[in-house]
C-alpha positions as CSV (number, residue, x, y, z in Angstrom):
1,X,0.8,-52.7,-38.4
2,X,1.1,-49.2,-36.7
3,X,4.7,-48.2,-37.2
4,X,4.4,-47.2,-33.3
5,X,5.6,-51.3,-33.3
6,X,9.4,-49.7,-34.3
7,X,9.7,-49.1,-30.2
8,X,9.8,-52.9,-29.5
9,X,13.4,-53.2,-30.4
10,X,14.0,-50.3,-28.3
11,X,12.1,-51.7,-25.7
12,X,13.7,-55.3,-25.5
13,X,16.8,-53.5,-25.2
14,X,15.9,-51.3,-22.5
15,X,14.6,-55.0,-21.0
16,X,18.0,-56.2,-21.6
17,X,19.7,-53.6,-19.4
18,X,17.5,-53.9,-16.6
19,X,17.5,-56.4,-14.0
20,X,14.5,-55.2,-11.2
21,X,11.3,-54.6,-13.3
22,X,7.8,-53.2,-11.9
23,X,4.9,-53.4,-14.4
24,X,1.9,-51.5,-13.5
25,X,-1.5,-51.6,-14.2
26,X,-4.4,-49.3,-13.8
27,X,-6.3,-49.0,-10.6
28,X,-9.5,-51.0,-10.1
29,X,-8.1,-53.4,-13.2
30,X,-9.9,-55.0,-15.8
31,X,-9.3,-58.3,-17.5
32,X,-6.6,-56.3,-20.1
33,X,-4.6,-54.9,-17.4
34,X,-4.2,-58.0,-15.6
35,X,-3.5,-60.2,-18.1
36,X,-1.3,-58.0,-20.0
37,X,0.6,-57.2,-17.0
38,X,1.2,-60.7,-15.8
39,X,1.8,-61.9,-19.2
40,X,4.4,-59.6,-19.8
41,X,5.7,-60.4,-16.0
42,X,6.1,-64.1,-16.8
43,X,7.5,-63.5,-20.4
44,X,9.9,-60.9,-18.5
45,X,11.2,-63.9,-16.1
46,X,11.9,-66.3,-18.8
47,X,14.6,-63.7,-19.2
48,X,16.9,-64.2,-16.2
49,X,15.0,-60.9,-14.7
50,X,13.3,-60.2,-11.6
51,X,9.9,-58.7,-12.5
52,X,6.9,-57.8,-10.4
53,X,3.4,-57.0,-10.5
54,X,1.5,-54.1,-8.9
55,X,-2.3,-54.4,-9.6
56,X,-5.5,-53.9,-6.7
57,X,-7.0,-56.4,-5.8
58,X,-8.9,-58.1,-8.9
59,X,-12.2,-60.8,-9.7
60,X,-11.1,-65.1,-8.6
61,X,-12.8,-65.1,-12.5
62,X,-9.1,-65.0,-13.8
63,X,-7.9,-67.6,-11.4
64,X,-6.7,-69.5,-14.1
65,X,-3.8,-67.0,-15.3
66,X,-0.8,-68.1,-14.1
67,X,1.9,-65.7,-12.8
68,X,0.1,-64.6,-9.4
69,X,3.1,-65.7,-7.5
70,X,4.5,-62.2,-9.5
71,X,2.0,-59.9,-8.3
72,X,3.4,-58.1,-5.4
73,X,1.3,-57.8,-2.0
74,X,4.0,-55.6,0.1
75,X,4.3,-52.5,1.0
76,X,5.0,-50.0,-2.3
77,X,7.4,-47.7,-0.5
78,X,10.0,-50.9,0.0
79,X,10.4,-51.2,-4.0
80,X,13.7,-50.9,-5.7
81,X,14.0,-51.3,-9.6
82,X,15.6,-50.2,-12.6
83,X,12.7,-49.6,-14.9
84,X,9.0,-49.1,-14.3
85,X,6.6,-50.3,-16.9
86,X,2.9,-48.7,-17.1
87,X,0.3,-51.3,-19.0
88,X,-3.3,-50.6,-20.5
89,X,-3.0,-46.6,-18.3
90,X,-4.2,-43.9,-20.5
91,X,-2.7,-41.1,-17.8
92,X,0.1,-41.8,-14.8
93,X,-2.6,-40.5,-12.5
94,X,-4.4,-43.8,-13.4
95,X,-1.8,-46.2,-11.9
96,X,-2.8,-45.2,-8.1
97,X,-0.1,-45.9,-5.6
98,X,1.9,-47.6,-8.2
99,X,2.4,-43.9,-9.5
100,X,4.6,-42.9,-6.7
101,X,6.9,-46.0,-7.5
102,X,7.0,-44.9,-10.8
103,X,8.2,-41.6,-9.8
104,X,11.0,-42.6,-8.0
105,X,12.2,-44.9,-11.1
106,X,14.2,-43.1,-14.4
107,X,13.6,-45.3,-17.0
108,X,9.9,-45.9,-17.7
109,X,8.1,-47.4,-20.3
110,X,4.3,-46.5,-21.7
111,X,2.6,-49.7,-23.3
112,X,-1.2,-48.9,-23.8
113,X,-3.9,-48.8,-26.8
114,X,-6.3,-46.1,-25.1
115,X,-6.7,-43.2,-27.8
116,X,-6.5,-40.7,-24.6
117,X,-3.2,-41.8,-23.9
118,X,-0.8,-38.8,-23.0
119,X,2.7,-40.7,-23.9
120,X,3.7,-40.0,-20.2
121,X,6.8,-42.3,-20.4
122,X,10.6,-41.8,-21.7
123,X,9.4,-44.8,-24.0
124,X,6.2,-45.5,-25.6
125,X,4.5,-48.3,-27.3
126,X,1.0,-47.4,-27.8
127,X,-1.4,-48.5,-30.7
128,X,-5.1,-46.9,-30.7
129,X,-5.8,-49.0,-33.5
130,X,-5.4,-52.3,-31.2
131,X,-8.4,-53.8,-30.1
132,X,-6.4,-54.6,-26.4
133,X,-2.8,-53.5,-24.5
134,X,-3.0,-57.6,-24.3
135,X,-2.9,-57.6,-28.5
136,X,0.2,-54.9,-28.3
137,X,1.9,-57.1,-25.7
138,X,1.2,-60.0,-27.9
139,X,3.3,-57.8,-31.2
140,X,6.0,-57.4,-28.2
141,X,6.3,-60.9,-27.0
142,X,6.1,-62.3,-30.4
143,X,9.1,-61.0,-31.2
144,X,10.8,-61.9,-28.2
145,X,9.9,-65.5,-28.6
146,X,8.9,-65.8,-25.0
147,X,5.2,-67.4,-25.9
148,X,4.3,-70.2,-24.3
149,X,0.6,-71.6,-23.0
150,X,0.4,-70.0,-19.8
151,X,1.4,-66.6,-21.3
152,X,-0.7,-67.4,-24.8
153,X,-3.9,-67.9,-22.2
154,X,-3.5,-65.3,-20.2
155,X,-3.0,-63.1,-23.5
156,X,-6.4,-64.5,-25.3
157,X,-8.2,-63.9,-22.3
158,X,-7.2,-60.4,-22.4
159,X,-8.3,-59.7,-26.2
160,X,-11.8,-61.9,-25.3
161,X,-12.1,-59.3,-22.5
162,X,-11.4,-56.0,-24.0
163,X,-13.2,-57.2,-27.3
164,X,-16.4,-58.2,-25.4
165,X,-15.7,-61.6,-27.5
166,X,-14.2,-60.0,-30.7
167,X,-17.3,-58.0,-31.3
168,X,-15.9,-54.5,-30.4
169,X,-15.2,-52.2,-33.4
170,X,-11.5,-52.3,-32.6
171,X,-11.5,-55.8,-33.6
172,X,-9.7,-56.2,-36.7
173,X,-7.9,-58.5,-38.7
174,X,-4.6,-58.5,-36.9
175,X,-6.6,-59.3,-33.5
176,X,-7.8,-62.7,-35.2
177,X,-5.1,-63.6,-36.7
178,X,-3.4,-63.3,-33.2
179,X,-6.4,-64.8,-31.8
180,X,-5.7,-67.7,-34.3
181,X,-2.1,-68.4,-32.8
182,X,-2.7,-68.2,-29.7
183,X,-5.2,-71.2,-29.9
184,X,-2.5,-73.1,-31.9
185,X,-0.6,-72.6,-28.6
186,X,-2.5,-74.5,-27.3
187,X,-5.5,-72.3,-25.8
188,X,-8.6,-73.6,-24.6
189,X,-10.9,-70.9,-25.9
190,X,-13.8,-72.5,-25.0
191,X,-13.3,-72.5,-21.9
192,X,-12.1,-69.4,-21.8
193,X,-15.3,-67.4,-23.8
194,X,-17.6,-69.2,-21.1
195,X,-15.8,-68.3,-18.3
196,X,-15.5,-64.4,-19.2
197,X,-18.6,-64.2,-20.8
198,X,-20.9,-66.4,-19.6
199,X,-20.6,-67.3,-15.8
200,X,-21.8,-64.7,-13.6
201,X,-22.0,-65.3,-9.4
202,X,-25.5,-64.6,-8.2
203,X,-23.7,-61.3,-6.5
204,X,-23.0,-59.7,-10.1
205,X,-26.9,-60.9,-10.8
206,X,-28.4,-59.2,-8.2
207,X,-26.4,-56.0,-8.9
208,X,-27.6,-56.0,-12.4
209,X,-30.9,-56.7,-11.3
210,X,-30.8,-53.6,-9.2
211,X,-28.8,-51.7,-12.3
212,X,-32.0,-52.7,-14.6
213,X,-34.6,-51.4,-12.2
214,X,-32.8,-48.2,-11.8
215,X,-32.8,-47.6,-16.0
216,X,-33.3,-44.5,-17.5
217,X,-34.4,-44.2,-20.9
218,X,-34.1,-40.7,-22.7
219,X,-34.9,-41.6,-26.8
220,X,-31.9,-43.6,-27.6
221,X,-29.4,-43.4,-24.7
222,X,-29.8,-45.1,-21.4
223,X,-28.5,-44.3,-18.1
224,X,-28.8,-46.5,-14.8
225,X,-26.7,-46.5,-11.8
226,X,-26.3,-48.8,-8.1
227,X,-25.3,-47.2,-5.0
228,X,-22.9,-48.4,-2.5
229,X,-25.8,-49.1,-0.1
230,X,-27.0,-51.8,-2.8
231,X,-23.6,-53.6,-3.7
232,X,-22.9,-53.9,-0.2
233,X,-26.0,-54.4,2.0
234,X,-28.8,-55.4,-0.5
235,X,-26.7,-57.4,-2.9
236,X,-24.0,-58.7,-0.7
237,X,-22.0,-58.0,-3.2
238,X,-18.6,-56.0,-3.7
239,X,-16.8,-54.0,-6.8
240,X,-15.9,-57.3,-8.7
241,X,-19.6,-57.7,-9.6
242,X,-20.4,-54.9,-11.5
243,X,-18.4,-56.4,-14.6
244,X,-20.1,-56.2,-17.8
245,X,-23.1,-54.0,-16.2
246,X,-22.9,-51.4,-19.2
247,X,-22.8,-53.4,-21.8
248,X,-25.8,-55.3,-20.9
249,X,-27.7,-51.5,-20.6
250,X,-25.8,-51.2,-24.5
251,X,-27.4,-54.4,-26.0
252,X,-31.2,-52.7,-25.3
253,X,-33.1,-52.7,-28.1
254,X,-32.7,-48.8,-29.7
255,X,-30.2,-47.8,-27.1
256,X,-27.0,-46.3,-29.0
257,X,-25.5,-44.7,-25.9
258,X,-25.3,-46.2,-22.5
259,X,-24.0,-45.1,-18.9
260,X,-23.7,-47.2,-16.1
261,X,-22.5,-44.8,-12.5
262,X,-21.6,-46.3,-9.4
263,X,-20.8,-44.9,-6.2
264,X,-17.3,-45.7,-4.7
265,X,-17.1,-45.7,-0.7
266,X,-14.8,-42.9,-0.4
267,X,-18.3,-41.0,-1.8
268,X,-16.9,-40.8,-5.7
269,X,-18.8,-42.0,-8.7
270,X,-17.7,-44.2,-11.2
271,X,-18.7,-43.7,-15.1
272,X,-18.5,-46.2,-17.4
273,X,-19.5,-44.7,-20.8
274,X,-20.4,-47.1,-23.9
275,X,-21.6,-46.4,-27.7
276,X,-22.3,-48.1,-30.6
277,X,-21.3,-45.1,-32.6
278,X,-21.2,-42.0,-30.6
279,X,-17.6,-40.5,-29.3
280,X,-18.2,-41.0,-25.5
281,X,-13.7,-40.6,-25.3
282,X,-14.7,-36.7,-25.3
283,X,-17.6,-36.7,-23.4
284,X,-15.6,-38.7,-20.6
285,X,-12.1,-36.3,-21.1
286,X,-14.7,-33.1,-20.4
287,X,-15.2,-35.1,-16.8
288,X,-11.4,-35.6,-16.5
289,X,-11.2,-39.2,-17.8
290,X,-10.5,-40.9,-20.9
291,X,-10.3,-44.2,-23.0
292,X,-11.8,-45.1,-26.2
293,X,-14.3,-43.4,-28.5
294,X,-17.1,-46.1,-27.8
295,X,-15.7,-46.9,-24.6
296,X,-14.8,-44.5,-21.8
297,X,-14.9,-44.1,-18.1
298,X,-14.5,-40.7,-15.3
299,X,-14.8,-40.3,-11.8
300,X,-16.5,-37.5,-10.8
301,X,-16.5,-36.2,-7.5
302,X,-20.1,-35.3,-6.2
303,X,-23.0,-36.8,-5.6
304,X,-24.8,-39.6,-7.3
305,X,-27.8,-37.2,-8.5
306,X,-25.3,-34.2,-9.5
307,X,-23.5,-36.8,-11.5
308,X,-26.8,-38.0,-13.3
309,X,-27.5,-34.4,-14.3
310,X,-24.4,-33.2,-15.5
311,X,-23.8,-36.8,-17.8
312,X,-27.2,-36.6,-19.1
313,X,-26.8,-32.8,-19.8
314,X,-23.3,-34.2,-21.7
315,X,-24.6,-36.8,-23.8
316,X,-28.0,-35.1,-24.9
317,X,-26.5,-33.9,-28.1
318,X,-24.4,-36.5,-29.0
C-alpha cells in the first residue's frame, strides 16, 4: 500500500475535532465523485457529525446510493463548517462554487488518486496508484470501521465506474481484493455492473449515434465530437448522456488514442482524452487540465473547430 495511507490516522483525527463537515466533489461529477463523496458523507454521520454534500447536479443512474438526503441543494454562501474536504479534484479550481466555500474554511483536506493532483490542502491523502478516490476512501473507512451495505454499494459502484468494470490499467490487486469485501458486505454486483455498464436511455443512444457519425480517424487515433445544438435539439438529450461516449470511440478496432469534445452552453468545449498506452495526462495539462495518463480531460475555451485543430495538432506525435 502507498505509504501516502500514514495520513488516515491524521485524518480521522482531524474528523474527530470537527463537528460541521463539507465534502466536495468535482464539477460536472462522475460516478467516483459522487459515490466517494456520499460514502464518505454517510460513514462521516455514523460519527455523531454533521456532514454535507456539495456535488451539481448528477445522472438518476446512481439512484440507488443512499445518502442523497446529505447532498446539500441551498445556497453555498449560507455554509458554516469546521473542515472542508475535497474528493476525486485533481486542482481546487475543479470544485466550482464549492471552491469559494472551501476558501472560507481553515482546515481542509485533499483525498484524490489523479496523478495531476497539486496537494492543494493542509492535509492530503492521495494515491496515483489507486484505480478510484472511491478505492482510497474505501483504505480510509476500513479503518474507521464505519462500512456497512449502503456505504459498501455506493463504494463498489464507484471502483466499477472509474475502472470501466475493472478493466482499466489502474486496476490492481488491492482494488479486487477490496472489490471482494465489499460483495461479502453484502453487494449486489450484478446488479450493479448492468446498471453502470449496460443500461443506456435512448437519449445517451442517440448522442452516440451522432458522436459515431461525427468520427474522425487519423491512423490510430480517433477524434469525434457533438455540439450543443445536437444534445439538446436533435437528441433531446442533456449532459448526463454523454457517459461512456469515449470509451466506446477507444474500443475501435486499431484506435490507441481517442477524443471525444463537446460543447458546453456557456460556448466552452469539453475534452475527454483516452489511451490504451499513450500519456494523454500531458497532452491534457498543455490545455490546462489534468487526470490520469490514459485518462484525461480540459476545457478549452474557443470554438469547436479551433479545438479540433489544436488536439489533433497535440496528439499527432504521441
Amino acid at each position: 500500500m502507498n505509504n501516502i495511507y500514514d495520513n488516515i490516522e491524521k485524518f480521522i483525527n482531524v474528523l474527530e475535532h470537527s463537528e460541521k463537515i463539507v465534502i466536495a466533489g468535482h464539477t460536472s461529477p462522475d460516478g467516483d465523485a459522487i459515490c466517494a463523496s456520499i460514502s464518505l458523507a454517510m460513514a462521516i454521520k455514523k460519527m455523531n457529525k454533521k456532514p454535507i454534500v456539495l456535488l451539481e447536479s448528477y445522472p438518476d443512474t446512481y439512484e440507488y446510493i443512499a445518502g442523497k438526503d446529505l447532498v446539500y441543494t441551498d445556497d453555498y454562501n449560507k455554509i458554516e463548517a469546521d473542515l472542508f474536504i475535497s474528493v476525486d479534484c485533481g486542482d481546487k479550481t475543479r470544485l466550482g462554487e464549492a471552491e469559494k466555500v472551501l476558501s472560507k474554511i481553515d482546515n481542509t483536506v485533499n483525498i484524490d488518486h489523479h496523478i495531476s493532483n497539486n496537494n492543494f490542502a493542509k492535509l492530503n491523502i492521495v494515491n496515483d496508484k489507486a484505480s478510484s478516490t472511491s478505492e482510497v476512501i474505501f483504505e480510509i473507512l476500513n479503518m474507521m470501521g464505519f462500512i456497512d451495505k449502503e456505504i459498501a454499494t455506493a463504494l463498489y459502484t464507484g471502483i466499477v465506474f472509474d475502472t470501466s468494470g475493472f478493466k482499466h490499467s489502474s486496476t490492481g490487486k488491492r482494488t479486487h481484493q477490496i472489490a471482494g469485501e465489499l460483495i461479502d458486505m453484502g453487494v449486489d454486483s450484478s446488479y450493479i455492473h448492468t446498471r453502470l455498464l449496460y443500461t443506456h436511455s435512448l437519449e445517451n443512444s442517440k448522442v452516440l449515434a451522432c458522436a459515431i457519425q461525427n468520427i474522425e480517424i487519423y491512423g490510430n487515433k480517433a477524434i469525434t465530437f457533438v455540439t450543443k445544438e445536437e444534445i439538446f435539439e436533435k437528441c433531446n438529450a442533456n449532459y448526463d448522456a454523454l457517459d461512456g461516449i469515449v470509451g466506446y470511440i477507444l474500443d475501435i478496432k486499431d484506435v490507441e488514442v481517442a477524443v471525444f469534445l463537446y460543447e458546453k452552453v456557456d460556448g466552452l468545449i469539453k475534452a475527454s482524452f483516452r489511451a490504451l498506452k499513450a500519456n494523454v495526462n500531458e497532452i491534457a495539462k498543455s490545455f490546462g487540465g489534468g487526470g490520469h495518463i490514459l485518462a484525461s480531460g480540459a476545457t478549452l475555451n474557443m470554438s469547436m473547430e479551433e479545438a479540433k485543430s489544436k488536439i489533433l495538432e497535440a496528439i499527432k506525435d504521441i
